[in-house]
Backbone as numpy.savetxt, mean C-alpha at the origin, in Angstrom:
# Nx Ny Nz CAx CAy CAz Cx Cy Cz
46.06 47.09 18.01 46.40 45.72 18.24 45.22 44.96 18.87
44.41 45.73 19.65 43.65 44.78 20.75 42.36 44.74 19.71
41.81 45.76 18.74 40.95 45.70 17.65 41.15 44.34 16.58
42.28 43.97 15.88 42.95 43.30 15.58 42.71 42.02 16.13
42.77 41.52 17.16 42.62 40.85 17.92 41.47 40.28 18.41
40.21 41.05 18.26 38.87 40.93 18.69 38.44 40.68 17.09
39.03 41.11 16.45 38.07 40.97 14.95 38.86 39.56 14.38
39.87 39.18 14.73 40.09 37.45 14.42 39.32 36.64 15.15
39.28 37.00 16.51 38.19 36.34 17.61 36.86 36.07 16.49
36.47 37.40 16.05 35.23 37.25 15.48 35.08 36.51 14.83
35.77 36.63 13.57 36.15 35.92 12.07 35.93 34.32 12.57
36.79 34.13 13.60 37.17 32.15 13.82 35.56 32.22 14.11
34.99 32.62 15.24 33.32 32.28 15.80 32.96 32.16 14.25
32.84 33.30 13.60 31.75 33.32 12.15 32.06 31.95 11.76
33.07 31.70 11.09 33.74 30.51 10.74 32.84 29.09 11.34
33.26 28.88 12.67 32.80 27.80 13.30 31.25 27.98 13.27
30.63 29.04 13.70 28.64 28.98 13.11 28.71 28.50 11.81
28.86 29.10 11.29 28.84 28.90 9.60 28.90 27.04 9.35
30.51 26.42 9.84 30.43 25.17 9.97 29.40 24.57 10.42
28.76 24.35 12.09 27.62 23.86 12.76 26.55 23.75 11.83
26.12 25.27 11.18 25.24 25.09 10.88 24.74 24.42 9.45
25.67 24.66 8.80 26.02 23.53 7.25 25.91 22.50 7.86
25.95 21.44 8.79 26.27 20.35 8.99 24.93 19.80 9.73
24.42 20.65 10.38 22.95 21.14 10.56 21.86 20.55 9.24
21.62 21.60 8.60 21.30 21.18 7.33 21.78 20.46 6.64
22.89 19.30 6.48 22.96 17.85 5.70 21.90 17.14 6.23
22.17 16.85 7.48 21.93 16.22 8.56 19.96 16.49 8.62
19.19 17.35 7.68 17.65 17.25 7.64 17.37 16.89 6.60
18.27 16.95 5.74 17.93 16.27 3.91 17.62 15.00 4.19
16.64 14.42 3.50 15.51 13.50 3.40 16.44 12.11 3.02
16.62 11.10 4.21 17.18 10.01 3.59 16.72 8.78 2.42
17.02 8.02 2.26 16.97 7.07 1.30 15.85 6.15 2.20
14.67 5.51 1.30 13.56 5.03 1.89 14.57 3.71 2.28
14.23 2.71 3.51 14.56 1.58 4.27 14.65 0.94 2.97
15.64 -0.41 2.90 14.63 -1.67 1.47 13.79 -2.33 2.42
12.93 -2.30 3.50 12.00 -2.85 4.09 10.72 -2.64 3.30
10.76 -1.21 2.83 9.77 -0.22 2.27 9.59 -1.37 1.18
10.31 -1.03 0.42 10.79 -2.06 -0.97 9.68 -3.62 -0.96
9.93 -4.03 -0.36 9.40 -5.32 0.52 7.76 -5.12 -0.08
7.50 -4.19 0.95 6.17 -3.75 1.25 5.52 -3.56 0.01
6.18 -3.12 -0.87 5.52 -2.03 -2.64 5.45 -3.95 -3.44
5.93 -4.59 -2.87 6.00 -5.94 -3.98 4.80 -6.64 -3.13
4.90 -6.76 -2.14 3.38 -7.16 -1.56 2.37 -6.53 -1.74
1.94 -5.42 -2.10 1.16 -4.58 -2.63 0.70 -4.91 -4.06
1.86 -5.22 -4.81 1.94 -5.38 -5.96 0.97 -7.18 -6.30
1.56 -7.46 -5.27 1.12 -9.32 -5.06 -0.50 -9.04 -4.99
-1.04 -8.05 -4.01 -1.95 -8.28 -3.52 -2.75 -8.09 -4.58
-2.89 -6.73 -5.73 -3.07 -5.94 -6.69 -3.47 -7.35 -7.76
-2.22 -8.01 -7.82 -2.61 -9.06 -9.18 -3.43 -10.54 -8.76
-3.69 -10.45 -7.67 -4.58 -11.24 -7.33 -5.95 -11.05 -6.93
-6.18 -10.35 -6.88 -7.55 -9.53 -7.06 -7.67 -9.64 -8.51
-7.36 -9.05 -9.21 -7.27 -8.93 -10.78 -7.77 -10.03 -11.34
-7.12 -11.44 -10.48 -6.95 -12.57 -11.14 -8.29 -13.27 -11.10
-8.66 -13.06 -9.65 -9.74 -13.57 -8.90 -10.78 -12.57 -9.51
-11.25 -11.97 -9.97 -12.08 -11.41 -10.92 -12.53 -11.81 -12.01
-10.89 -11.81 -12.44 -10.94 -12.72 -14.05 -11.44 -13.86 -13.92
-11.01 -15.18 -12.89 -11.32 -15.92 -12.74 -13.01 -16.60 -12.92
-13.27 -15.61 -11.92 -14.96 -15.03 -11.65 -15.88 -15.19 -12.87
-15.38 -14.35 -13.77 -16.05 -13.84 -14.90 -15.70 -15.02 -16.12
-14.34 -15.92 -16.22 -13.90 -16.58 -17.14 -14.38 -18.23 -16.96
-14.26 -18.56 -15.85 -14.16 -19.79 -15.15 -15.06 -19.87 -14.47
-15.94 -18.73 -13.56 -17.74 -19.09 -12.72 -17.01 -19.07 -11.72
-18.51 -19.43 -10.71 -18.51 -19.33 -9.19 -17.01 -20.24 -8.79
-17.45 -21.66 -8.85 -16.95 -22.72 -8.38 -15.43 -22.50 -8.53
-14.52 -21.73 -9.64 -13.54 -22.22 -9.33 -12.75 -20.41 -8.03
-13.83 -19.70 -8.53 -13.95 -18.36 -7.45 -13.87 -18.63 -6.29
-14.70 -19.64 -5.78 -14.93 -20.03 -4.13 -13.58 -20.64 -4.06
-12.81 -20.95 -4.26 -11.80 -21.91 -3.92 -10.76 -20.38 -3.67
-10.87 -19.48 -4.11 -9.75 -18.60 -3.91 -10.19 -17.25 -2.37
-11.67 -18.24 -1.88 -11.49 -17.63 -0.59 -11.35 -18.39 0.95
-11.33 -17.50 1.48 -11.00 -17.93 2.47 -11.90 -18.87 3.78
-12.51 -19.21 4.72 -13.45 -19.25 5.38 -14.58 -18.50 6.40
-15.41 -18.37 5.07 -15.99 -16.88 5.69 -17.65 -17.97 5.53
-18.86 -16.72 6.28 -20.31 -17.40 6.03 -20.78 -17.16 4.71
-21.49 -18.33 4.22 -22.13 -17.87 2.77 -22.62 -16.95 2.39
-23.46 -16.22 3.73 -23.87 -15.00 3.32 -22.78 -14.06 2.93
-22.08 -13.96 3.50 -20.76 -13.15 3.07 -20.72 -13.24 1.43
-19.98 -14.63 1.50 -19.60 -14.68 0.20 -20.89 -14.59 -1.59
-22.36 -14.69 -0.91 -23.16 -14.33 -1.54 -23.40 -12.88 -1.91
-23.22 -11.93 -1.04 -23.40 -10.40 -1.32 -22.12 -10.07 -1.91
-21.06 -11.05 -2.17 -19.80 -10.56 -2.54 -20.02 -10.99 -4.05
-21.01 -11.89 -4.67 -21.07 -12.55 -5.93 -22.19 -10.97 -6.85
-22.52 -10.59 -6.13 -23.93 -9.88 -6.30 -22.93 -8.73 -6.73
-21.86 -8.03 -5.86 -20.97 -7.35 -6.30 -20.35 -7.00 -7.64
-19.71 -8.01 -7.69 -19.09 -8.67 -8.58 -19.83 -8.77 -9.95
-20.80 -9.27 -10.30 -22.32 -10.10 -11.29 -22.52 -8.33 -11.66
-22.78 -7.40 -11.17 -23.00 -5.86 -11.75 -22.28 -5.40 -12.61
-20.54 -5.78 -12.26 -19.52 -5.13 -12.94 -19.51 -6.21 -13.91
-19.07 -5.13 -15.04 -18.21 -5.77 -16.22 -17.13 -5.41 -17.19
-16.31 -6.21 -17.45 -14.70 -5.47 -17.45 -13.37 -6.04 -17.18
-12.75 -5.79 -17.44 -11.57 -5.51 -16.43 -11.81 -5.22 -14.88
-11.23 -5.60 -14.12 -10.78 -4.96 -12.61 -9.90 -3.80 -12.57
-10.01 -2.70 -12.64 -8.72 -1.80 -12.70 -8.53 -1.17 -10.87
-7.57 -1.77 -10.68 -7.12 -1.49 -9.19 -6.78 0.23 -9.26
-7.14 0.51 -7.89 -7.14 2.11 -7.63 -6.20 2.40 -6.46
-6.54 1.24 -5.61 -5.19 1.45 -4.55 -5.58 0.02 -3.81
-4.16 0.18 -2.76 -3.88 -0.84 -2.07 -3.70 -0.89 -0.53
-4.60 -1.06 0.37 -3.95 -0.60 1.64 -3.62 -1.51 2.01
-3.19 -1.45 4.00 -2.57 -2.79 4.67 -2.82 -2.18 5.99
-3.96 -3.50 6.43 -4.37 -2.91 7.62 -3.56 -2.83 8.37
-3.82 -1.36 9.84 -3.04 -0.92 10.73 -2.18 -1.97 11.57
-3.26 -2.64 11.92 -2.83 -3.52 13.28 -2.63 -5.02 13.10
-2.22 -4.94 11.13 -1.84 -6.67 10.90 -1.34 -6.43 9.84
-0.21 -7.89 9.64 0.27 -7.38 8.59 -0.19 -8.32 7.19
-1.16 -8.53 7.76 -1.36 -9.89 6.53 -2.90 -9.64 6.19
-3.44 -8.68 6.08 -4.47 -8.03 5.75 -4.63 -6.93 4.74
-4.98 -6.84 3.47 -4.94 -6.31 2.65 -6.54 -5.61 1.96
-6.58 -4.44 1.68 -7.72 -3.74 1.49 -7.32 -3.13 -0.25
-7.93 -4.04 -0.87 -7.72 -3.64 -2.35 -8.78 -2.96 -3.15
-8.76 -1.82 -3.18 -9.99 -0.90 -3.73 -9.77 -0.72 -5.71
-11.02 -1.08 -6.14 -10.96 -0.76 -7.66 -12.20 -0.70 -8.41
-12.33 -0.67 -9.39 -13.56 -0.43 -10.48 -13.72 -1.84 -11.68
-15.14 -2.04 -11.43 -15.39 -3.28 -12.66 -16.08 -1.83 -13.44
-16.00 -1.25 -14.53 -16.44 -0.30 -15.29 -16.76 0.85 -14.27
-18.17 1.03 -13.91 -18.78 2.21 -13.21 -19.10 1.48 -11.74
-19.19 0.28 -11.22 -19.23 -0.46 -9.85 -17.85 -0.57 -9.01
-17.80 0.68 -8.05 -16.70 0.44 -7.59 -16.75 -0.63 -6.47
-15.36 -1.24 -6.30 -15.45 -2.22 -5.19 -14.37 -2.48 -3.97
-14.34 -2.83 -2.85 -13.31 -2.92 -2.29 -13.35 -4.33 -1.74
-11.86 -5.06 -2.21 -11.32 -6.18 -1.81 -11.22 -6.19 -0.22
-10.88 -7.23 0.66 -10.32 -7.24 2.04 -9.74 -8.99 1.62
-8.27 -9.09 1.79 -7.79 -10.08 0.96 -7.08 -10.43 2.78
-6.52 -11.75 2.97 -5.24 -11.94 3.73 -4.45 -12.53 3.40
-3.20 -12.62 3.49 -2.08 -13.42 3.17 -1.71 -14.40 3.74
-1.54 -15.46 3.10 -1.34 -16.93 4.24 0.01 -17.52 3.64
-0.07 -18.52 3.89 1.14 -19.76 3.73 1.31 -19.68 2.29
0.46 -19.78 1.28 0.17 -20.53 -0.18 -0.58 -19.25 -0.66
0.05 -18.31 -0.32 -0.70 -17.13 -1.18 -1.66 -15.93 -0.58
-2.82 -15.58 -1.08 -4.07 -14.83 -0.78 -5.30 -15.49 -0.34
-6.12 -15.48 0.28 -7.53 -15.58 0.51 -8.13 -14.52 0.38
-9.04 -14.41 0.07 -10.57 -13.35 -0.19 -11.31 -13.73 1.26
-11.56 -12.39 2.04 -12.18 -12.79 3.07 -13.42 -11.80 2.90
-13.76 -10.53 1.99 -15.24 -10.26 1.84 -14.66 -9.20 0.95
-16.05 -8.66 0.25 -15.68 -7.62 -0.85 -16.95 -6.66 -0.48
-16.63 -5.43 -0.73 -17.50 -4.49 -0.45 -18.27 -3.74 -1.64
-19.66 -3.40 -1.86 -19.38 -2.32 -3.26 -19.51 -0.71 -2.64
-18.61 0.54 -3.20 -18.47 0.83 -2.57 -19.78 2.18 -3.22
-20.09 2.97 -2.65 -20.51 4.31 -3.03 -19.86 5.51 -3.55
């Protein structure tokens, strides 16, 4: 009887671990990304086709209507950014998209005019994008 008795004892414990720990493991399965995330992949996406554009622009339309799609930076800036640019020829094919750490309206758009790779540094304002310098990269 008292064997009997200790081995139901057992059985219920097994039982209840068994439960805990199933519930355990739901509870680490990988949730569903925020829609904040969501947000973020369409601004990315924004940033991506404006670069693109501002390239095209570049190459279709010249300097003059290029300068208007940056921001207020020194000429020198925007001169080593033309020099960039004037090497490649092509398409822009975007490679990635970052967003700087410590802002959120700062955008680092890296891509290729053929064999000249380049990296964007774009910000986001009221009325869109500005171009605030372009890098070529190594």
């Amino acid at each position: 009887m008292k064997r009997m008795i200790i081995t139901v004892i057992v059985l219920i414990v097994a039982v209840a671990v068994f439960f805990v720990m199933s519930r355990r493991m739901e509870q680490r399965q990988p949730r569903k990304p925020e829609p904040a995330l969501a947000v973020q992949d369409d601004i990315s996406t924004d940033a991506a086709l404006f670069v693109t554009k501002a390239v095209e622009t570049f190459q279709t339309k010249g300097e003059a209507e290029f300068m208007k799609l940056w921001g207020e930076v020194p000429p020198e800036q925007y001169a080593g950014a033309l020099k960039c640019i004037k090497r490649g020829k092509g398409e822009f094919q975007v490679e990635r998209v970052m967003q700087q750490q410590n802002s959120s309206d700062v955008f680092y758009v890296d891509g290729r005019l053929n064999t000249t790779k380049l990296e964007f540094v774009i910000r986001k304002t009221e009325d869109g994008f500005k171009i605030e310098n372009v890098y070529e990269m190594m």
